[in-house]
C-alpha positions in Angstrom: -1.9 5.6 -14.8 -4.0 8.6 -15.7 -6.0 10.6 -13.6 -9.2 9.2 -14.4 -7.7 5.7 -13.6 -6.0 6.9 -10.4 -9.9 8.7 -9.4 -11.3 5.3 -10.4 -9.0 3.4 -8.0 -10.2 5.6 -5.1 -13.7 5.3 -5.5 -13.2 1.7 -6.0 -11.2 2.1 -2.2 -13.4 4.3 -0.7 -11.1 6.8 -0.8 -8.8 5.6 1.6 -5.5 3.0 2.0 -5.7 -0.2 0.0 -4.1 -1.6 3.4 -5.1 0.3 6.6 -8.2 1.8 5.1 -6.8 5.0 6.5 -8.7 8.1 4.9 -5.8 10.5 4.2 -6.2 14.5 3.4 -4.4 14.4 0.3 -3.3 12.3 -2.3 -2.2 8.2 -1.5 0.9 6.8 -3.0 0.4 5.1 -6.5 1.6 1.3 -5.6 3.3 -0.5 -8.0 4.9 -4.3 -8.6 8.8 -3.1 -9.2 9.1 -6.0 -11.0 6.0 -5.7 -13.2 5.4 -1.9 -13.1 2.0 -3.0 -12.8 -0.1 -0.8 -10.2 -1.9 -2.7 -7.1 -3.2 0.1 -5.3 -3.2 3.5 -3.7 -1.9 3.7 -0.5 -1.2 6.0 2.7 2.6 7.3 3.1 3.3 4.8 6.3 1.9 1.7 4.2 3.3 2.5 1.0 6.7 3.0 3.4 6.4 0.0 5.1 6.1 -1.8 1.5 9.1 0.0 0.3 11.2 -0.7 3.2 10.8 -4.4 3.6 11.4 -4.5 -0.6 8.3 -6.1 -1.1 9.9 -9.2 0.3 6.8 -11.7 1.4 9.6 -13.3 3.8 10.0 -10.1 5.7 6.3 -9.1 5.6 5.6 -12.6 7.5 8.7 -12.7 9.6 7.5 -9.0 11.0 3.9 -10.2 11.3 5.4 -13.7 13.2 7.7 -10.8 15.4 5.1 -8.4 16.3 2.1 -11.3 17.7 4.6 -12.5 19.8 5.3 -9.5 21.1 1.8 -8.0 21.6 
């Protein structure tokens, strides 16, 4: 990704999270596929976290949605 591809990205996102729409000061996190290496987005440190720490695993990401409406 260059720069002008990254600059691109966040004008297309408004300059903020591709998840939380979070404006950051700063630059946001270049999010890739780990499989792929393709990009999917620019996003704030706690998303781009969040991400990393469930390892992209769509089973995780649902079971912590599923955990936290029953607990709201």
């Amino acid at each position: 990704m260059t720069l002008e591809d990254y600059d691109t990205m966040l004008s297309e996102q408004n300059n903020s999270c591709a998840i939380c729409n979070k404006t950051v000061e700063g630059n946001l996190f270049v999010d890739h596929d780990h499989k792929t290496g393709e990009v999917r987005g620019l996003l704030c440190n706690g998303c781009n976290s969040g991400l990393g720490m469930l390892n992209d695993n769509l089973d995780l990401l649902r079971s912590a949605v599923l955990y936290l409406e029953k607990h709201s």
